[in-house]
C-alpha positions, 0 to 999 in steps of 0.5 A: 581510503581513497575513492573509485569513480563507481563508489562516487558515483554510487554515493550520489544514487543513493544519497543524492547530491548531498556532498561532503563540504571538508575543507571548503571555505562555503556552504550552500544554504540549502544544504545546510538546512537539509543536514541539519534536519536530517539529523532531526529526521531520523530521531525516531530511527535512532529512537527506535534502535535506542528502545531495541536496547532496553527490552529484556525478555518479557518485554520483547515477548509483549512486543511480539504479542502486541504485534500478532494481535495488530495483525490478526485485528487488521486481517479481520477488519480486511477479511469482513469489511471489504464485503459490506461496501457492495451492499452499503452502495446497494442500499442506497441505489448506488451500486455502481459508484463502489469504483469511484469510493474505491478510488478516493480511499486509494489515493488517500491509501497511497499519499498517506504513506508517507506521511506516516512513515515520515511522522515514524521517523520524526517522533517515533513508532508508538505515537504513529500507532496511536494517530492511526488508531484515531483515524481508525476509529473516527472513520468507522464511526461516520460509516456506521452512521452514514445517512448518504453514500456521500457520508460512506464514501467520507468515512472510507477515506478517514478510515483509509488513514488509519488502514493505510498506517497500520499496514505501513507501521507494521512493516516498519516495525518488523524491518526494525527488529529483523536482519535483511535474510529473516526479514522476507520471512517475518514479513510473510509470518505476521500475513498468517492471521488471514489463514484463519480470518479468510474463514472466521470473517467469512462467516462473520461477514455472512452473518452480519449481512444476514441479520445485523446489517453492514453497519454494525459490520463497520462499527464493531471494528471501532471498538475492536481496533483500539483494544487489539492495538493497545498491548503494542502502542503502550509497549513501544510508549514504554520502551521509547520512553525507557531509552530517553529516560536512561539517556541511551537515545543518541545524545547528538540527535536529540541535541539536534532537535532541542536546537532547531527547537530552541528558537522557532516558535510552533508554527515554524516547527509545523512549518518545518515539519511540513517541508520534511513531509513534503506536504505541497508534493503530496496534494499536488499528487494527491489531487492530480492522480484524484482529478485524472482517475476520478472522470473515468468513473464519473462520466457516466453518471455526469450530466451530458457525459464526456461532453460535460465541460467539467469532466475535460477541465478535471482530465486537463487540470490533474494532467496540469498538475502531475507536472506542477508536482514533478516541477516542484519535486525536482527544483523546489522541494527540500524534501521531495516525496520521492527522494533523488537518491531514490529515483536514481536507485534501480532496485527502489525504481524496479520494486515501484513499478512492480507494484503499479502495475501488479496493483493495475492488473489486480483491481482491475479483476478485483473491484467488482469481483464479489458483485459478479460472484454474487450475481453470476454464481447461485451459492449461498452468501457465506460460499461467496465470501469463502471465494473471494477471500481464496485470493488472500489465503493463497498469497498468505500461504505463498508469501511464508513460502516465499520467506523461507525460500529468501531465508535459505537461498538469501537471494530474491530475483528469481524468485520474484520473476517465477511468482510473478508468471504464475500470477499472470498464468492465473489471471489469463485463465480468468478469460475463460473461467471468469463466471459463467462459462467457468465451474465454481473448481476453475474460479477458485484455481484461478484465485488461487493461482494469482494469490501463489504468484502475488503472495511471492512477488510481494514478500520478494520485491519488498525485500529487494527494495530494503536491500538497497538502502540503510535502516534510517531510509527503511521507512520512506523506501517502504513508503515509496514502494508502497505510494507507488503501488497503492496509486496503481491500485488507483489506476485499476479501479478506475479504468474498471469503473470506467469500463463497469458504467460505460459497459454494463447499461449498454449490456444490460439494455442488451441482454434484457430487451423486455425491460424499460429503462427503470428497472434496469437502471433498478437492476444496475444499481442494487446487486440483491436485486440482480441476483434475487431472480432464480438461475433458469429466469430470462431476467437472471440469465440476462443479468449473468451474460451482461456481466459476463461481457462487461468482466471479460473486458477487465479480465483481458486488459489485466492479463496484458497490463500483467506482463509489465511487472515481469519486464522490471523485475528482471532488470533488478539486482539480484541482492546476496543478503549474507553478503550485506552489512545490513545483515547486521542487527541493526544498520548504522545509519549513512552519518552526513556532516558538514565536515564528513563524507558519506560513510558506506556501510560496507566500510568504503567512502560511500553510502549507497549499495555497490554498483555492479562493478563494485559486488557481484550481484549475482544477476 
């Protein structure tokens, strides 16, 4: 079948330029390398579609078991845990450095994506399960012994690890067992536990504080963790090894990875391992987004402020470095973090940016949005943390709103582009309502608004992206999205740590003139002692207004930032799912020999989702 300029062009946006050797007498080296480890790349892919074959119906049901109960674990730890960092950083005098423990966890949070999601494909998704599981558990168990908020800020990124890989995991898995048109849908179902959790942890997380203290908080879940994810871990263990045993794993996958075995020694196989995960690109981003974000929190507290000499040097060197990284992607890598074919597909590059920025503007709001209920509003500890968890009850919600909307009309785009007003509707009326000027019914309208727009745009601009790539690149363009997305949350935690600490002193000294400097710094650092005055007290009411002022500058900023992600998503495709072969049970993976071209998935020359001039997209 002949090739159209369009479907040339298209295999390169997708595969990047990888291209079919036939017929020529010479092989660039690079590429070689770069086949034949792609082949041993997506052993867990093939792996995966291998065990598929061997569930029967007892089996499956374990599965979906196992799964629900990943699920609702993950929904509690997210629904209790996130209130007890304020107290945590409280107890130490250390308030005000939640944003820069925030920011570290992010990062680890977002560069950690995919490594995961590369270790998934490499081995397989039982073993991935288990690894998370130990950074679970080890991360816990520091905090919940923690003697410093050091230790605390040491521990939340261990754990960061492991949170970060159960969430990925469990998309991965789900984009493994559903078709494209019940994926949204799916998706949104396994978010069903928060329903129930935004109360249960509530109450949970009351209690805790009330007479067992956050540490216990923090250490049950090193126990529940690892019992809710065994059904699942020792299920895909069982079915992976099943498909080996009866030989259904692709022979020639697993041929590969015997001969790239055969005759390396393990430190060349790490070696190799490491060029796949592109471990070089991950710490140079990981330590410039760290070296840039972290000043901004930091300058405050650092000796002399923006005039510490250290403070610049860091601003300088991360800047410095996010260029060595887009160098050493570009020319250097022989698998960058963010494939070419990756950068060149406009449906991954819009879904990314998406998410930055929504990320941007949500914790901006959302990073001292507890500490602010808590001092601004007189409800009882358990009210305030029925509050902050209506933000996720509403996406949950919205989100399976959002799959049965994909499921039937089978089409994203505009969907994506109404959740995403409504999010931006529900963020501007926080100007207005954010605390004190605010009744407690407008709060809540304004969570729940933010939680109906976020709740659609994330199921749609998930599914958008998959639309746009095969099964074997499922795993690492989820990942993508995500490294993105998680680095945006990053961003807005920092910018609202810098605008906490080099704000809320000055508002504090402002608003309560007949206090000296150590009882406000007292004050700053410790929200049980901002709030612990009644409603009525000078102290109280200055505490609120100082407050007030430092929230109203996030709540703006977030309402401008929330217009970007609008701008990108009307740019992407509007995907037909009934009329893609991903459809399909399970997608056959773009094959790439040294003697074949790229193969379509929808059955021409290429491998990449058609260009306009190819399908209707329906934009």
């Amino acid at each position: 079948m002949s090739v159209t300029k369009s479907d040339d062009r298209a295999s390169r946006e997708t595969h990047g330029d990888l291209e079919s050797t036939q017929g020529s007498p010479r092989l660039d080296t690079r590429t070689f390398v770069a086949v034949q480890a792609e082949e041993e790349a997506h052993l867990g892919v093939k792996t995966v579609e291998a065990a598929e074959r061997v569930y029967g119906r007892f089996a499956k049901w374990f599965l979906f078991i196992g799964l629900g109960l990943a699920s609702y674990i993950y929904s509690l730890d997210s629904s209790t845990t996130y209130t007890y960092l304020a107290f945590a950083a409280s107890s130490f005098g250390e308030h005000s450095l939640i944003s820069s423990i925030q920011v570290a966890q992010a990062i680890i949070v977002a560069v950690g994506k995919p490594v995961i999601a590369k270790t998934a494909d490499v081995s397989s998704r039982g073993y991935s399960y288990l690894g998370v599981v130990i950074f679970y558990v080890v991360g816990y168990i520091v905090i919940a012994s923690a003697k410093s908020v050091g230790t605390i800020a040491g521990g939340l990124v261990v754990y960061a690890v492991g949170y970060t890989g159960l969430q990925l995991l469990q998309q991965i898995i789900i984009a493994d067992i559903t078709t494209l048109k019940w994926r949204g849908l799916v998706s949104s179902l396994v978010s069903t536990p928060f329903l129930i959790n935004a109360f249960v942890g509530a109450n949970i997380s009351a209690y805790v504080l009330e007479h067992a203290g956050w540490r216990w908080g923090y250490g049950m879940f090193a126990i529940l963790i690892p019992a809710a994810l065994a059904p699942l871990i020792i299920t895909l263990l069982w079915a992976e090894g099943k498909a080996k045993r009866l030989g259904i794993v692709e022979a020639r996958s697993a041929a590969a990875k015997d001969q790239a075995n055969a005759h390396s020694s393990v430190f060349q196989r790490l070696a190799r391992l490491s060029a796949q995960m592109d471990i070089i690109g991950l710490i140079l981003i990981a330590a410039a987004v760290a070296l840039i974000l972290l000043p901004l929190t930091l300058s405050q507290t650092a000796k002399g402020g923006w005039n510490n000499a250290s403070m610049i040097a860091m601003l300088v060197l991360g800047v410095v470095l996010l260029f060595v990284f887009g160098l050493w992607d570009i020319r250097y890598a022989s698998f960058p973090v963010v494939a070419p074919r990756f950068v060149r597909n406009r449906s991954v590059v819009a879904a990314s940016f998406i998410g930055f920025f929504d990320f941007v503007s949500f914790y901006l709001t959302y990073t001292y949005l507890y500490s602010f209920v808590i001092v601004v509003q007189d409800w009882a500890l358990v009210d305030s943390n029925y509050f902050i968890q209506t933000q996720s009850v509403a996406l949950t919600f919205f989100g399976i709103i959002a799959g049965f909307i994909l499921r039937y009309t089978q089409r994203y785009k505009w969907t994506l582009v109404v959740g995403l007003i409504i999010r931006i509707v529900g963020v501007g009326l926080m100007i207005h309502s954010r605390g004190a000027n605010g009744s407690a019914t407008e709060l809540v309208w304004c969570q729940i608004l933010q939680g109906m727009g976020g709740g659609i745009s994330a199921v749609t601009a998930q599914v958008g992206a998959q639309a746009s790539v095969t099964h074997s690149d499922v795993a690492m363009v989820t990942a993508v999205v995500l490294l993105l997305t998680e680095i945006g949350g990053a961003v807005g935690t920092a910018i609202a740590g810098a605008i906490w600490t080099n704000t809320m002193p000055q508002n504090l000294e402002k608003y309560l003139p007949f206090l000296n400097a150590t009882e406000i710094a007292t004050i700053y650092g410790n929200i049980a002692l901002a709030g612990a005055n009644p409603r009525g007290d000078p102290t109280r009411e200055g505490v609120i207004h100082a407050y007030d002022d430092t929230m109203k500058i996030m709540v703006i900023l977030a309402t401008c930032v929330s217009v970007i992600p609008i701008c990108f998503a009307l740019i992407m495709p509007n995907w037909q799912a009934r009329r893609l072969y991903l459809t399909r049970r399970f997608v056959l993976a773009a094959r790439t020999s040294l003697n074949e071209a790229p193969v379509s998935m929808y059955g021409r020359d290429t491998a990449s989702c058609p260009p306009d001039k190819r399908i209707n997209h329906g934009v």
